[in-house]
MIMITI-121676 format. One record per residue: x, y, z of N, C-alpha, C in turn. Coordinates in pm, whole numbers, padded with zeros to 5 digits, always signed. Layout:
BEGIN
XYZXYZXYZ;...
! end
This chain:
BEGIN
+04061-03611-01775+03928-03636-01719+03822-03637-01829;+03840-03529-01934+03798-03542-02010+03728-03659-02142;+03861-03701-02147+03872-03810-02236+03856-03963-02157;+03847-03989-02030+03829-04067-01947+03658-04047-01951;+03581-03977-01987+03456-03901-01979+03420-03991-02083;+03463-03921-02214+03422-03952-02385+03432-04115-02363;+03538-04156-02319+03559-04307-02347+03447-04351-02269;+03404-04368-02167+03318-04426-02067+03154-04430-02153;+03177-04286-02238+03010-04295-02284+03023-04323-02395;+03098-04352-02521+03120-04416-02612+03087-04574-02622;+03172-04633-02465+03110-04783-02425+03011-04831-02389;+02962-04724-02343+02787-04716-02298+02727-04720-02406;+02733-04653-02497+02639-04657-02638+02677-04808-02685;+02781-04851-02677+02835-05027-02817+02752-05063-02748;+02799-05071-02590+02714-05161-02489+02539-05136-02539;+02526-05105-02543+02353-05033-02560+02298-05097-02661;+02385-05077-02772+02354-05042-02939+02251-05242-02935;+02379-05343-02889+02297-05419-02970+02309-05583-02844;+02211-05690-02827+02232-05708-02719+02298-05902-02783;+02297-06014-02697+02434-06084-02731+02372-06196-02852;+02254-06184-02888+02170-06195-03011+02224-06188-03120;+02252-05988-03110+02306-05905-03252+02248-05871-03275;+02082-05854-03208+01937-05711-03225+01975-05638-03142;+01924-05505-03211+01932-05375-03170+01841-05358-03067;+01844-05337-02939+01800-05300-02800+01764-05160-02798;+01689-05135-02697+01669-05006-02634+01674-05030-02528;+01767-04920-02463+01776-04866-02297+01657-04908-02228;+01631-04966-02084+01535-04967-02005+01501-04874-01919;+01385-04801-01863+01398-04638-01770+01495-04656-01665;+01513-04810-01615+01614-04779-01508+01781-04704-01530;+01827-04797-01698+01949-04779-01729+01930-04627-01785;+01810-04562-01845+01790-04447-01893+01829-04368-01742;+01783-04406-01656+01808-04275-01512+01945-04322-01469;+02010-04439-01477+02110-04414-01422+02253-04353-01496;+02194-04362-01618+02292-04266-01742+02255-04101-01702;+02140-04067-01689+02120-03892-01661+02225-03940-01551;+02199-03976-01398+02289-03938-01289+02430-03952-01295;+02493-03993-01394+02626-04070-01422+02648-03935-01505;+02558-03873-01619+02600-03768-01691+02611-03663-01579;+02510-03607-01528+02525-03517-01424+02659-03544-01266;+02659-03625-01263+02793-03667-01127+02909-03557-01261;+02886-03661-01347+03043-03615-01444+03050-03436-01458;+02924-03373-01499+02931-03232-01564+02944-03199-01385;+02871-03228-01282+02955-03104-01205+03065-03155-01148;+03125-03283-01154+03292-03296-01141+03329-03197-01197;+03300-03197-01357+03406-03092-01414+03384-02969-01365;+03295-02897-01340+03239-02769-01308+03333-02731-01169;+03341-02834-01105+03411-02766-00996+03614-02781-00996;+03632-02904-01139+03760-02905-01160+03790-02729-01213;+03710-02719-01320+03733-02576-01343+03744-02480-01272;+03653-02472-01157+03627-02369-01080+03749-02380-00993;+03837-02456-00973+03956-02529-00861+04079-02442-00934;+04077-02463-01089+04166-02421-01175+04233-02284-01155;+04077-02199-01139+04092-02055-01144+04202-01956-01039;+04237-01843-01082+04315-01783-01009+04272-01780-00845;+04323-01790-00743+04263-01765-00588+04288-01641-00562;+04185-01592-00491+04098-01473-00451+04097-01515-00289;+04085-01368-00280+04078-01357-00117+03894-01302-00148;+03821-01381-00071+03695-01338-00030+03667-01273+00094;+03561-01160+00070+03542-01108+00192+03379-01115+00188;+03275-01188+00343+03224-01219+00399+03109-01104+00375;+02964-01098+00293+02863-01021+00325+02938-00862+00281;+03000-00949+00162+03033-00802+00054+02984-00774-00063;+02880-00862-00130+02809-00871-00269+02663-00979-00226;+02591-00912-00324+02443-00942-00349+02439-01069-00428;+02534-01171-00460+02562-01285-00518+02568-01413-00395;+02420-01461-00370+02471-01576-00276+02563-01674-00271;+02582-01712-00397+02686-01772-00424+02862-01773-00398;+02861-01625-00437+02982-01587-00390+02998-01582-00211;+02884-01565-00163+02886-01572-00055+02909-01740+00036;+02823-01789+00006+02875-01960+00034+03008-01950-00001;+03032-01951-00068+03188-01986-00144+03286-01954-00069;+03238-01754+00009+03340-01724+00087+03337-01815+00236;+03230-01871+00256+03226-01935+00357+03268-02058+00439;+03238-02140+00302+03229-02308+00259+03358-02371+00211;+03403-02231+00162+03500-02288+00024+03669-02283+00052;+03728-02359+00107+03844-02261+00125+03959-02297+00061;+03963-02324-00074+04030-02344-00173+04028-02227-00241;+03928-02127-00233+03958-02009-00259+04022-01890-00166;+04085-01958-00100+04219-01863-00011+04308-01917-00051;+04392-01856-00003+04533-01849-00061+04604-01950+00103;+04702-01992+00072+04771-02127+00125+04826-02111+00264;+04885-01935+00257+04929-01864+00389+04777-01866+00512;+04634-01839+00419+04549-01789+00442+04502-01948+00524;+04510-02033+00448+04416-02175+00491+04510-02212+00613;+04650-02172+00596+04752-02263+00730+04711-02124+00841;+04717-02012+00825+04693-01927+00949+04544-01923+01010;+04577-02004+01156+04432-02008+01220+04354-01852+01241;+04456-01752+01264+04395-01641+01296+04376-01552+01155;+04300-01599+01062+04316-01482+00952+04167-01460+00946;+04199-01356+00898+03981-01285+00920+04046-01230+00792;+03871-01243+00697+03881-01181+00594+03883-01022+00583;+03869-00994+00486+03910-00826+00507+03783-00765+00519;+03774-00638+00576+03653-00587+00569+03597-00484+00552;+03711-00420+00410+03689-00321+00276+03658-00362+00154;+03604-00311+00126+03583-00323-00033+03692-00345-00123;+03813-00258-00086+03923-00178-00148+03997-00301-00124;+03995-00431-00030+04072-00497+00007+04057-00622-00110;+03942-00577-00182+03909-00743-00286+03943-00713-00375;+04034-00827-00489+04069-00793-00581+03954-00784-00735;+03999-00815-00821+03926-00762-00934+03851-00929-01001;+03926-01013-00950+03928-01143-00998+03775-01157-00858;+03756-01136-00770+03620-01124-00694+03480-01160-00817;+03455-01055-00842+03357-01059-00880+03348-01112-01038;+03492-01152-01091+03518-01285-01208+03473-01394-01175;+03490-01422-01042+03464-01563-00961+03314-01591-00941;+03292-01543-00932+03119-01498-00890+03026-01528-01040;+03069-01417-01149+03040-01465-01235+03042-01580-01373;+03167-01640-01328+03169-01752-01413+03113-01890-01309;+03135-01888-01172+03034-01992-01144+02905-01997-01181;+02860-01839-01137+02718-01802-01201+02702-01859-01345;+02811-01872-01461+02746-01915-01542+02771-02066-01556;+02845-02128-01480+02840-02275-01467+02697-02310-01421;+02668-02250-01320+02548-02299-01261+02395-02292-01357;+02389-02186-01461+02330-02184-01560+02384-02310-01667;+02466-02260-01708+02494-02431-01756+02425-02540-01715;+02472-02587-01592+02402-02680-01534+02272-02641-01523;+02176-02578-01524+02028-02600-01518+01979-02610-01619;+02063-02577-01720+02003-02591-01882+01993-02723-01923;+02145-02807-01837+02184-02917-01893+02043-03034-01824;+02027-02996-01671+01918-03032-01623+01764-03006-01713;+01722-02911-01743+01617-02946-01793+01615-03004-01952;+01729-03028-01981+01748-03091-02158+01734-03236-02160;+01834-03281-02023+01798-03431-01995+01659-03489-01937;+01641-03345-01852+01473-03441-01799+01323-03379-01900;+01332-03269-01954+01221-03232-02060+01199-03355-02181;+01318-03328-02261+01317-03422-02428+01272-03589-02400;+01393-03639-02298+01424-03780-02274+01331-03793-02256;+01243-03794-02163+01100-03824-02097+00987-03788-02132;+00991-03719-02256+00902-03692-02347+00848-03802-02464;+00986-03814-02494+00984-03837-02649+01055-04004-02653;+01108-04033-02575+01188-04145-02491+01126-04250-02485;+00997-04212-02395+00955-04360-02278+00800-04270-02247;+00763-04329-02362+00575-04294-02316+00537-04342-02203;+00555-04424-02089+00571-04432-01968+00451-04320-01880;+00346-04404-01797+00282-04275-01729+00412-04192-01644;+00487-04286-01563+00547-04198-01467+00636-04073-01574;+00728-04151-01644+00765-04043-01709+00690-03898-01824;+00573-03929-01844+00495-03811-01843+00435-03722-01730;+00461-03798-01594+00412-03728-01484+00527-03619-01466;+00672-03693-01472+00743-03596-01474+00768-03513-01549;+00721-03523-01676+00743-03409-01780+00687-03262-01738;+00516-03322-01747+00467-03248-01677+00467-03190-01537;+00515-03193-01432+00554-03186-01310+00699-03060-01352;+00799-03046-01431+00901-03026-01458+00830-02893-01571;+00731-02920-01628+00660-02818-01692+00574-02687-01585;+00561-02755-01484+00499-02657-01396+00616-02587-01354;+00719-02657-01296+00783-02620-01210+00880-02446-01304;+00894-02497-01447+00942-02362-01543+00832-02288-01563;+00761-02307-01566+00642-02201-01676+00538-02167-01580;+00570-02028-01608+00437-01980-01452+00388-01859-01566;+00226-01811-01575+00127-01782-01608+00136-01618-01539;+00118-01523-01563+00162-01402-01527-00005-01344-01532;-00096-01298-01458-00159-01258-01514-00164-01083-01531;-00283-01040-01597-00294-00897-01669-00234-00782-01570;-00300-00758-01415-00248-00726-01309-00142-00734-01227;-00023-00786-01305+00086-00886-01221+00171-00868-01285;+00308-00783-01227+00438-00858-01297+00524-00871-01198;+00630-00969-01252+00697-01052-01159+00867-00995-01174;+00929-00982-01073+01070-00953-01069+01160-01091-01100;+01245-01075-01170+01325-01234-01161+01467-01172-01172;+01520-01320-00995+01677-01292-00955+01746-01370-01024;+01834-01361-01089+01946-01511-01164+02064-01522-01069;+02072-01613-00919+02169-01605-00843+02211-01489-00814;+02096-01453-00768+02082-01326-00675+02079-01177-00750;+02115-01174-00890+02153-01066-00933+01968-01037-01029;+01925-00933-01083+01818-00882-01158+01845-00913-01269;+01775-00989-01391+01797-01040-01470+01796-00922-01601;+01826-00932-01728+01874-00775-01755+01663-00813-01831;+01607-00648-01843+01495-00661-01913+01394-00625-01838;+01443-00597-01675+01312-00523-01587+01224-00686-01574;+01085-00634-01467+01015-00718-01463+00909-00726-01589;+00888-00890-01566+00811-00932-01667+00683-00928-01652;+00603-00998-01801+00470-01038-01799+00397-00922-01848;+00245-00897-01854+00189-01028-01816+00212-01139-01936;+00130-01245-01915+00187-01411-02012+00210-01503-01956;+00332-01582-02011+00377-01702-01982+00511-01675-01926;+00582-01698-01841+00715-01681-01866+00777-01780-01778;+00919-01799-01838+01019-01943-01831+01146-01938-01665;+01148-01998-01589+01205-01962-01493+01296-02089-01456;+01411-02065-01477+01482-02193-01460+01525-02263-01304;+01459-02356-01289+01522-02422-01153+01639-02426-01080;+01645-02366-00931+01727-02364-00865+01824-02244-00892;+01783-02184-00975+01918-02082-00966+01810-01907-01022;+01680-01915-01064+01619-01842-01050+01511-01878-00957;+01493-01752-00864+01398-01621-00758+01314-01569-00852;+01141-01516-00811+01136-01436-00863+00986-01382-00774;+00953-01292-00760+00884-01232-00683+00750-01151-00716;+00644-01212-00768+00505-01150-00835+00402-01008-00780;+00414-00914-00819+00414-00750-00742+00270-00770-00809;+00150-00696-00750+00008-00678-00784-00012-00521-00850;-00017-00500-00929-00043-00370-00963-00192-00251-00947;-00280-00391-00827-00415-00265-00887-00438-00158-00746;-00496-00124-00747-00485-00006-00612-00556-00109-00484;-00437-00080-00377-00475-00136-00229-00552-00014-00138;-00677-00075-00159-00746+00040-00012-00678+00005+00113;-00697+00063+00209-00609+00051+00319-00685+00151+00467;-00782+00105+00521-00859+00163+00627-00732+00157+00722;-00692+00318+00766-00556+00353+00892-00690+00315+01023;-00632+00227+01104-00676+00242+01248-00696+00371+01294;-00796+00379+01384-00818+00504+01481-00709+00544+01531;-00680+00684+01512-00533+00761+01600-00573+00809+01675;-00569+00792+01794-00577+00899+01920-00470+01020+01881;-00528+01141+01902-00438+01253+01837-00463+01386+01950;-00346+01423+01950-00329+01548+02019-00383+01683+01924;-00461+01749+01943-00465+01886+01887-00395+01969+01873;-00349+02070+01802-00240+02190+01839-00331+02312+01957;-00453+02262+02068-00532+02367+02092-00564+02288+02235;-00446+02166+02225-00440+02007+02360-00565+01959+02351;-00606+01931+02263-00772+01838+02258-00778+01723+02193;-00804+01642+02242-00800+01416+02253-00887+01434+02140;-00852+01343+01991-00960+01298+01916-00916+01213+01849;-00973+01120+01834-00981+00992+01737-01002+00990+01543;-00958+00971+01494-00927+00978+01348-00917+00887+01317;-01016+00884+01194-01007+00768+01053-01003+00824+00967;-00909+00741+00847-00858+00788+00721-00888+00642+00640;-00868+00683+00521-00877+00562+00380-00782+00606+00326;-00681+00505+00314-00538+00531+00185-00568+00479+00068;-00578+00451-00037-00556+00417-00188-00422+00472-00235;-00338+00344-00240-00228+00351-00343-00193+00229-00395;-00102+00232-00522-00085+00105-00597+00055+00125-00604;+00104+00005-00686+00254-00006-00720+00299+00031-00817;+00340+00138-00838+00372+00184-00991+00534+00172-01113;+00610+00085-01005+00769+00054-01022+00786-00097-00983;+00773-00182-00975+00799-00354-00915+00915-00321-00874;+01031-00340-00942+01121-00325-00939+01239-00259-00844;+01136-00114-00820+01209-00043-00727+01108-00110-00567;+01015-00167-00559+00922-00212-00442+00988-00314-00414;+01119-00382-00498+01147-00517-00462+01310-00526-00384;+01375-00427-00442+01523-00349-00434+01501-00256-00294;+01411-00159-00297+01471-00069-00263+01401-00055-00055;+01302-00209-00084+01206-00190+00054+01192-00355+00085;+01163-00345+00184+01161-00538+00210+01027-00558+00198;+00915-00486+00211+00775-00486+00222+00697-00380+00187;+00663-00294+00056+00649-00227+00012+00502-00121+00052;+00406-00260+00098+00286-00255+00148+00273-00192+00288;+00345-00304+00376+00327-00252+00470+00395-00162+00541;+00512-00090+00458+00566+00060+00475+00530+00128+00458;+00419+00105+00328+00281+00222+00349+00206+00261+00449;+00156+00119+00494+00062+00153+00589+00127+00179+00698;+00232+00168+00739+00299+00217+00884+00342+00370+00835;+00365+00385+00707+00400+00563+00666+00300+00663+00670;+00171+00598+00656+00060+00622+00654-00032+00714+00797;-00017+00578+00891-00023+00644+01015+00029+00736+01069;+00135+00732+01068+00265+00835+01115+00278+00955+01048;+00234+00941+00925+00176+01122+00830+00040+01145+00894;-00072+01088+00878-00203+01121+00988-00163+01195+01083;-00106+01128+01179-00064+01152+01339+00005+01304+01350;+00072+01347+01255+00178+01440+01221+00087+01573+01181;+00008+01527+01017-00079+01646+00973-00113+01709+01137;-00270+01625+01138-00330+01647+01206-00310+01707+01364;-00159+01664+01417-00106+01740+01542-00092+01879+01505;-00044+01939+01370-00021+02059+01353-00137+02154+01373;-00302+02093+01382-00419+02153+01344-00490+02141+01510;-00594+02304+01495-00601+02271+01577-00773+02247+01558;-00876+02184+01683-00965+02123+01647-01096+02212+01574;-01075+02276+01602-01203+02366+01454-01105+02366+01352;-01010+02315+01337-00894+02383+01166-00934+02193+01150;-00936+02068+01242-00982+01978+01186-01144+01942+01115;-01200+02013+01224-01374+02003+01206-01405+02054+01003;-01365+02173+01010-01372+02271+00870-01213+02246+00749;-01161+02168+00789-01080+02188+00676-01030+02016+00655;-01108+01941+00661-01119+01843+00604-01040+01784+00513;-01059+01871+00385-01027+01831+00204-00881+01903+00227;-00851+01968+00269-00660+02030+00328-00634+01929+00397;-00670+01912+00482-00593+01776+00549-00568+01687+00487;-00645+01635+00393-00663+01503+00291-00536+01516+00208;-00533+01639+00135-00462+01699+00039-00301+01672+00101;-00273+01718+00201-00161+01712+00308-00097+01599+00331;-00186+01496+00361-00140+01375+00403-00134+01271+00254;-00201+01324+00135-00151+01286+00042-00044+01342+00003;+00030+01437-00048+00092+01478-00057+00243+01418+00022;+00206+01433+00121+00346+01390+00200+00388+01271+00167;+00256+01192+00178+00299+01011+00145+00315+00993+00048;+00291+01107-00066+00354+01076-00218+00477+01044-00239;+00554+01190-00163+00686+01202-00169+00758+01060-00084;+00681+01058+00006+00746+00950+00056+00779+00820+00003;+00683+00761-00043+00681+00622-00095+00709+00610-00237;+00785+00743-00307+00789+00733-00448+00965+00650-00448;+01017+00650-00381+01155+00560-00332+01132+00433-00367;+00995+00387-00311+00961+00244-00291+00882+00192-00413;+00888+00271-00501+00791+00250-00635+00638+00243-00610;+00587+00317-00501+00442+00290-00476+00358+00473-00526;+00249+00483-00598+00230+00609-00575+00095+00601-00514;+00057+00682-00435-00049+00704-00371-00158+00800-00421;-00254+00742-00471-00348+00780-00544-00444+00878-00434;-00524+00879-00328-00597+00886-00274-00572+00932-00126;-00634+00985-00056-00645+01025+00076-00768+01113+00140;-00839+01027+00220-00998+01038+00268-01012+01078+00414;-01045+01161+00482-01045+01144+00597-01189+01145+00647;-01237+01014+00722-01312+00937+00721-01429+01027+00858;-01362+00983+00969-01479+01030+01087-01358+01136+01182;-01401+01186+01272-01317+01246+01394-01379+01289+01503;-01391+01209+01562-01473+01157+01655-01439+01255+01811;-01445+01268+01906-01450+01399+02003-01496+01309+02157;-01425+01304+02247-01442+01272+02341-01619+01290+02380;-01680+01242+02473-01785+01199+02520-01854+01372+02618;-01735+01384+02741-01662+01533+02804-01725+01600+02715;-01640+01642+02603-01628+01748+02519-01740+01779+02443;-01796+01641+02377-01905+01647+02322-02030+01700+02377;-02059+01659+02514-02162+01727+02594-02127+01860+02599;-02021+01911+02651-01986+02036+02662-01963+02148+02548;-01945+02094+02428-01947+02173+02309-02114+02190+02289;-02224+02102+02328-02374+02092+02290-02433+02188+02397;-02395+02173+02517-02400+02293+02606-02417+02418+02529;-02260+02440+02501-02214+02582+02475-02290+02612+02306;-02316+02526+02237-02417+02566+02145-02538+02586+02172;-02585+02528+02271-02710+02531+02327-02761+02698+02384;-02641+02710+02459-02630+02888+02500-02600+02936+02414;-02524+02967+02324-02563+03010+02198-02679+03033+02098;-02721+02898+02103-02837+02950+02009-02936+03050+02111;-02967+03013+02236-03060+03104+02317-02993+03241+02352;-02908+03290+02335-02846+03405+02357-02897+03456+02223;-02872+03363+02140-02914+03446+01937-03059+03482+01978;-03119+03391+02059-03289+03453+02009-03316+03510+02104;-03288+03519+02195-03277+03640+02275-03281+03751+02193;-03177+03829+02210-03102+03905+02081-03230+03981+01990;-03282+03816+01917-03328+03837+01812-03461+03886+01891;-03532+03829+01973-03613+03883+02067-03619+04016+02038;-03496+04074+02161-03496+04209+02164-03495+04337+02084;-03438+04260+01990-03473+04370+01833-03619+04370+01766;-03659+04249+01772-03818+04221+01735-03913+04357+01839;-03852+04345+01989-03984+04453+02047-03911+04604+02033;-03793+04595+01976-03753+04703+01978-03847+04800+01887;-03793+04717+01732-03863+04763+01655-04012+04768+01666;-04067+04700+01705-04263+04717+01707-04275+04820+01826;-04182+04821+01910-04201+04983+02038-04154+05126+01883;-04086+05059+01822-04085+05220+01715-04176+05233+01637;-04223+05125+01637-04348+05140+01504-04500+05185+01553;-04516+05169+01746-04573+05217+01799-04614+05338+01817;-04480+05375+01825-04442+05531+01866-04456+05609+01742;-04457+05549+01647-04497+05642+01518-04606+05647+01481;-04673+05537+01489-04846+05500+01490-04911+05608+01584;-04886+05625+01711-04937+05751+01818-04866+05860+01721;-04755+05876+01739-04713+06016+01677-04845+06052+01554;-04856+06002+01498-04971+06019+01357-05074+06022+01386;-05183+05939+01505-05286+05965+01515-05263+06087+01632;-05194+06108+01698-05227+06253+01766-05205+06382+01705;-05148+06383+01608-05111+06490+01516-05254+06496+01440;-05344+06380+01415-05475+06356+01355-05584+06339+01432;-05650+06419+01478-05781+06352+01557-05893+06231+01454;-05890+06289+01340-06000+06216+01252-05922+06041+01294;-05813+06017+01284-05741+05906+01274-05792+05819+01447;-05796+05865+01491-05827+05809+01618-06038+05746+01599;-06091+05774+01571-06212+05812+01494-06169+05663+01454;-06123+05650+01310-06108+05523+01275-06066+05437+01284;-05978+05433+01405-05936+05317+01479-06057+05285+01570;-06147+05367+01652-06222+05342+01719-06321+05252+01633;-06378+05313+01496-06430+05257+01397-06423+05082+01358;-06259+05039+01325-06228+04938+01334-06256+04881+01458;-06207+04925+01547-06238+04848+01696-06366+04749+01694;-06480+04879+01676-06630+04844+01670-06700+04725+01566;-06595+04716+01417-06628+04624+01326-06565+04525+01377;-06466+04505+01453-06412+04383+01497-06491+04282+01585;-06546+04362+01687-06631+04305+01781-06747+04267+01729;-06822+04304+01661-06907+04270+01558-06931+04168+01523;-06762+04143+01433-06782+04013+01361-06746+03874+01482;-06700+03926+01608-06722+03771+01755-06852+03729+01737;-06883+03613+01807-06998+03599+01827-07009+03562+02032;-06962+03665+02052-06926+03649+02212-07099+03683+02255;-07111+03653+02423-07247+03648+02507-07231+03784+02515;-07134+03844+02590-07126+04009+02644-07002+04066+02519;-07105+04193+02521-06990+04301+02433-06991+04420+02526;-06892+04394+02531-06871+04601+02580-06857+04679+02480;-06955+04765+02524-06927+04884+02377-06889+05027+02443;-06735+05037+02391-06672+05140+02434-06778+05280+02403;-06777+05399+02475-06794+05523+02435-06703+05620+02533;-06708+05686+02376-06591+05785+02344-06644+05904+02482;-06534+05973+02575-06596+06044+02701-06645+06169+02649;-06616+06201+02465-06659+06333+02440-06812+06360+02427;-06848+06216+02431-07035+06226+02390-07082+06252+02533;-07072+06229+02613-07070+06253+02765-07075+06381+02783;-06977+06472+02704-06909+06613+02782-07068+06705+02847;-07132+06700+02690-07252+06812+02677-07339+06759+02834;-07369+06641+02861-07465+06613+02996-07406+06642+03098;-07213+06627+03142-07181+06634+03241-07197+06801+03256;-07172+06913+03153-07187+07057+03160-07333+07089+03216;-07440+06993+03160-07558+07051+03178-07583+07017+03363;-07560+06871+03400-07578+06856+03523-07515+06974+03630;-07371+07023+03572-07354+07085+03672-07406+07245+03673;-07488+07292+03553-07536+07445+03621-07667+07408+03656;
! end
């Protein structure tokens, strides 16, 4: 096949070289494209003569992370064995222990045929159509074929890349430029800067049975690509569903004055938990806010009530100590002027300067009943 190959494109070139003149010609874009498709028919003939060659393997069905191998077990059934293709009833196996070692040989040397072939693909359509045939169309495709490899990574961004399904060795890339070969590389661009994340209102049970509504703010970023891409199907929004469900949890343990006053513990709590949690998924969680907590309508009147009696019970209270004390300060004020006659004297004294300084129509002017005494003695002898 080989040499049936060499000969065919050897005649293509005499044929080419010179035309029935005896000047030297150049290819036209049509005969230029129908030589790429004639080269390519030929390289994956051979690719799959080879692959035909190889030892046969028993495949088993949704046993490896290699799509390829997987079609193959599906599509392919030249890779069973002869007992296997004539028996209608044969089911593949469905242990691990049941595949041989030549499995995952198979897997990887198509894998590298198929690299082959994309290399061989972009060698014929990059150079030729470059350098070939100044041609607009064929610079459309250059360029077109330039987008389609070279993707722009930016500063915030790196990207995971699959090579037929498997992680390419080197972790994720970027930021930059980087090269991604058609059809046989995946690759998946992770954001690295912190996602705020407002949790919906939780209706929440108290540990004390009391209805309240809760808002929180999450902040976390991606701190692993790699493990966000492997190890979770949606890295984001396992947060935010992990998110809720730690809220809902703290906060049931508390009861509603341990929510009202302990705020920055709760915060602390529900960070904490979602740390541990999402560090699996390569995400770490920077932040945790707890926003409003809001109190039934019921409750609210009825807590304003019961503060309301409260505060008037305090001044009450405070009332009653106020006349307490001025009834003692009374009682010591008399105690002192009756122990003093002169002292009574100058309270009367003050009395008299007080009235003084009114400017009232009528004054009463007290007198003392002792100035009296001497006339009431005399009237009566």
């Amino acid at each position: 096949m080989c040499r049936r190959f060499v000969a065919k494109w050897r005649k293509g070139r005499r044929k080419a070289k010179v035309d029935k003149f005896g000047q030297r010609r150049h290819p036209s874009p049509d005969a230029l494209l129908g030589i790429r498709r004639h080269y390519l028919l030929t390289f994956v003939k051979m690719a799959l003569f080879v692959s035909c060659k190889m030892p046969k393997v028993h495949f088993q069905k949704d046993s490896s992370n290699s799509p390829v191998v997987r079609f193959l077990a599906n599509f392919w059934p030249m890779a069973a064995s002869k007992e296997q293709r004539g028996d209608p009833q044969w089911v593949a196996p469905n242990t691990q222990q049941d595949v041989p070692q030549d499995y995952e040989n198979l897997g990887t040397i198509f894998g590298y045929a198929l690299l082959v072939l994309s290399w061989f693909l972009i060698i014929i359509t990059f150079p030729f159509s470059m350098f070939v045939s100044f041609e607009l169309l064929s610079l459309a495709k250059c360029l077109c074929f330039m987008c389609v490899c070279l993707k722009v990574i930016k500063e915030y961004e790196r990207v995971v890349i699959f090579r037929i399904g498997r992680l390419i060795f080197g972790g994720a890339r970027g930021p930059g430029m980087i090269f991604v070969i058609p059809c046989i590389d995946t690759y998946r661009k992770i954001d690295l800067r912190v996602v705020s994340y407002a949790v919906p209102p939780q209706e929440i049970l108290s540990k004390d049975s009391v209805t309240v509504s809760v808002d929180a703010v999450v902040y976390f970023r991606t701190s692993d690509p790699i493990a966000s891409v492997n190890n979770v199907d949606d890295a984001i929004y396992s947060t935010k569903l992990l998110a809720q469900t730690t809220l809902r949890n703290a906060l049931g343990m508390k009861t509603l004055t341990e929510m009202l006053t302990e705020r920055e513990a709760i915060a602390q709590l529900c960070e904490t938990i979602l740390d541990e949690g999402t560090e699996h998924w390569g995400v770490k969680v920077e932040r945790v806010e707890v926003k409003d907590i809001r109190l039934p309508q019921q409750l609210t009147r009825a807590m304003a009530a019961e503060a309301e009696a409260a505060r008037e019970a305090r001044a009450k209270v405070v009332a009653a100590e106020g006349e307490q004390k001025a009834s003692r300060a009374l009682k010591e004020a008399a105690d002192v002027i009756q122990a003093n006659p002169v002292a009574l004297q100058l309270r009367h004294l003050q009395a008299l300067s007080s009235i003084a300084a009114e400017h009232n129509s009528t004054i009463v002017f007290p007198v003392p009943v002792e100035m009296f005494g001497a006339f009431m003695n005399k009237k009566e002898e």
